[in-house]
C-alpha positions as CSV (number, residue, x, y, z in Angstrom):
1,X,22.0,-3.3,-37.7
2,X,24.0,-0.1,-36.6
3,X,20.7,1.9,-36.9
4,X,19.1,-0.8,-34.3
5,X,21.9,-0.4,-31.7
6,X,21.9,2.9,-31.7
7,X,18.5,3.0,-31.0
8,X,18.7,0.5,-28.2
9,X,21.7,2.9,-26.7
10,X,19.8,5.7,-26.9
11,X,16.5,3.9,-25.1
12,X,18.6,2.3,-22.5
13,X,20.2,5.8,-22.2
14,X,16.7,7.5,-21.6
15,X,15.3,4.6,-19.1
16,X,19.0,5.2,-17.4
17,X,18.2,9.5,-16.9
18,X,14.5,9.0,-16.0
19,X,15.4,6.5,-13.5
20,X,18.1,8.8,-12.0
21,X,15.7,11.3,-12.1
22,X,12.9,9.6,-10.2
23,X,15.6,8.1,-7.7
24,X,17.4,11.5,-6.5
25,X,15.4,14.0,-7.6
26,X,14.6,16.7,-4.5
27,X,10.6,15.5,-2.6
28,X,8.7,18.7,-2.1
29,X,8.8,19.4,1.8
30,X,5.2,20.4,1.4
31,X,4.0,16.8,0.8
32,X,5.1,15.9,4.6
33,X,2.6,18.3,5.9
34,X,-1.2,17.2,7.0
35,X,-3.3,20.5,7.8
36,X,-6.6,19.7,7.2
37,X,-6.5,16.3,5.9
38,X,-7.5,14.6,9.1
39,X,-10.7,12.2,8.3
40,X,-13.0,10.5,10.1
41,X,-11.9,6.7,11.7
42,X,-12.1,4.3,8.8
43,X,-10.6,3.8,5.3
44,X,-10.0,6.3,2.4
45,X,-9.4,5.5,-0.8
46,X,-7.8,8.3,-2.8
47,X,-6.7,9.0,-6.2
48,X,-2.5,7.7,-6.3
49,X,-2.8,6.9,-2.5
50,X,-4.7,5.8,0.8
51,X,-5.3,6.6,4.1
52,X,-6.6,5.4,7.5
53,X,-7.9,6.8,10.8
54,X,-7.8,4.8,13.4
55,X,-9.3,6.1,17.0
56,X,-7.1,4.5,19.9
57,X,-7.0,5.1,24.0
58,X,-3.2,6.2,24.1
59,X,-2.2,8.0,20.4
60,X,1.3,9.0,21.3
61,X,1.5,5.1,22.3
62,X,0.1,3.5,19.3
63,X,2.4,6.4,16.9
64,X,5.7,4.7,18.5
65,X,4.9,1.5,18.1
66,X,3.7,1.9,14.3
67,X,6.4,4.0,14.0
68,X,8.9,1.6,14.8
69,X,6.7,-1.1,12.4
70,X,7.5,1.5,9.7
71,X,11.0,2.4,9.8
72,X,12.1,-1.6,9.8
73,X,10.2,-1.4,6.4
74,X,12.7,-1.6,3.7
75,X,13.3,1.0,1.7
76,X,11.6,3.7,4.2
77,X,13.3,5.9,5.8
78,X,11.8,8.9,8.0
79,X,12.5,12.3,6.5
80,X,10.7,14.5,8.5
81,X,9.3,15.1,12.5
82,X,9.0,12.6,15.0
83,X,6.4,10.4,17.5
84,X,7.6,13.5,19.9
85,X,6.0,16.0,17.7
86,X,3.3,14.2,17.3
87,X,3.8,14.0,12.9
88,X,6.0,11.9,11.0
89,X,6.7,11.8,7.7
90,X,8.4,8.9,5.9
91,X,9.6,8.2,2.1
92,X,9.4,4.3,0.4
93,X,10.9,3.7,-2.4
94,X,9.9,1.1,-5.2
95,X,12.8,-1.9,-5.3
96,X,13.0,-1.6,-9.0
97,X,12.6,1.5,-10.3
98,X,13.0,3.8,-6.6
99,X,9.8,5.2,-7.3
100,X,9.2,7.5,-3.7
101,X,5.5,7.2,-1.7
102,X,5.4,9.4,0.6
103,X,3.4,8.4,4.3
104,X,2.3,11.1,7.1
105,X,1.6,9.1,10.3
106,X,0.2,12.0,12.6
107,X,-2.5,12.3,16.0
108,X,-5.3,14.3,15.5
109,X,-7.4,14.5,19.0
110,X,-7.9,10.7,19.6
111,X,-7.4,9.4,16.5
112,X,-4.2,8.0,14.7
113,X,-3.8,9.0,10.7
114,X,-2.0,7.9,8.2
115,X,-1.8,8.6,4.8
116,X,0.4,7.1,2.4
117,X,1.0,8.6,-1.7
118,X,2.3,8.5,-4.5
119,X,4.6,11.3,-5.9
120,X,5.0,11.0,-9.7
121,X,2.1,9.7,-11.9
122,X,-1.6,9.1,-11.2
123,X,-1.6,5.5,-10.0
124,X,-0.2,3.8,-7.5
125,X,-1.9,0.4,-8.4
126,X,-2.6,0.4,-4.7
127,X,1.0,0.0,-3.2
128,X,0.2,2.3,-0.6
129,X,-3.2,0.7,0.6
130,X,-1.4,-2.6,0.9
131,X,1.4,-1.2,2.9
132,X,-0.5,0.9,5.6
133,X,-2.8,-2.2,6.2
134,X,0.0,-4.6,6.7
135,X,1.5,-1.7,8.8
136,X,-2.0,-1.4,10.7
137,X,-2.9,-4.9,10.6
138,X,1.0,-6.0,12.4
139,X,0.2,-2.7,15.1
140,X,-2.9,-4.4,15.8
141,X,-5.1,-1.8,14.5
């Protein structure tokens, strides 16, 4: 019975370091930035993450007011640029387990990108498709 406990203890110890881990470990600036990842208007699936193009009249205009859909999102919070500078970058976290996607939302000529992923593991079961369509779909694009 000791044996089992122990075990247990040292399990729920692991879970307890890896989820610490994942929760305040340090995001690579470098995954906020976008050069050369702009993509034609339409969707793109890619492996741990999505993104969309969307070409609008006014981009600066459509950027604030997805923006704005974005940061009432919980659990986002923007980390780096602004609609201003024409790129923002934004962190989500997982409820459970804080696991961090990371979303650009920049312009690129006329069209508006964004591209949400993940940043530890291979899938991301497509959380981040689902969440720049609602995004898009509640923007109206």
């Amino acid at each position: 019975m000791n044996r089992a406990v122990t075990i247990l203890a040292l399990g729920l110890a692991a879970v307890a370091v890896a989820d610490g881990w994942v929760r305040f470990a340090p995001i690579d600036p470098a995954r906020y930035k976008v050069e050369g990842l702009a993509k034609a208007p339409g969707d793109h699936p890619e492996t741990g993450g999505f993104q969309a193009a969307r070409e609008v009249s006014d981009p600066l205009v459509q950027m604030a007011a997805l923006d704005k859909i974005i940061r009432a999102t919980a659990r986002t919070k923007q980390v780096a640029g602004s609609v201003d500078e024409g790129h923002v970058a934004y962190v989500t976290r997982s409820a459970f387990f804080g696991f961090p996607d990371v979303t650009t939302l920049w312009v690129e000529g006329n069209s508006l990108q964004i591209r949400g992923h993940l940043v530890y593991g291979k899938s991301d079961l497509g959380v981040n498709k689902a969440r720049i369509m609602g995004w898009l779909d509640e923007a109206g694009l």
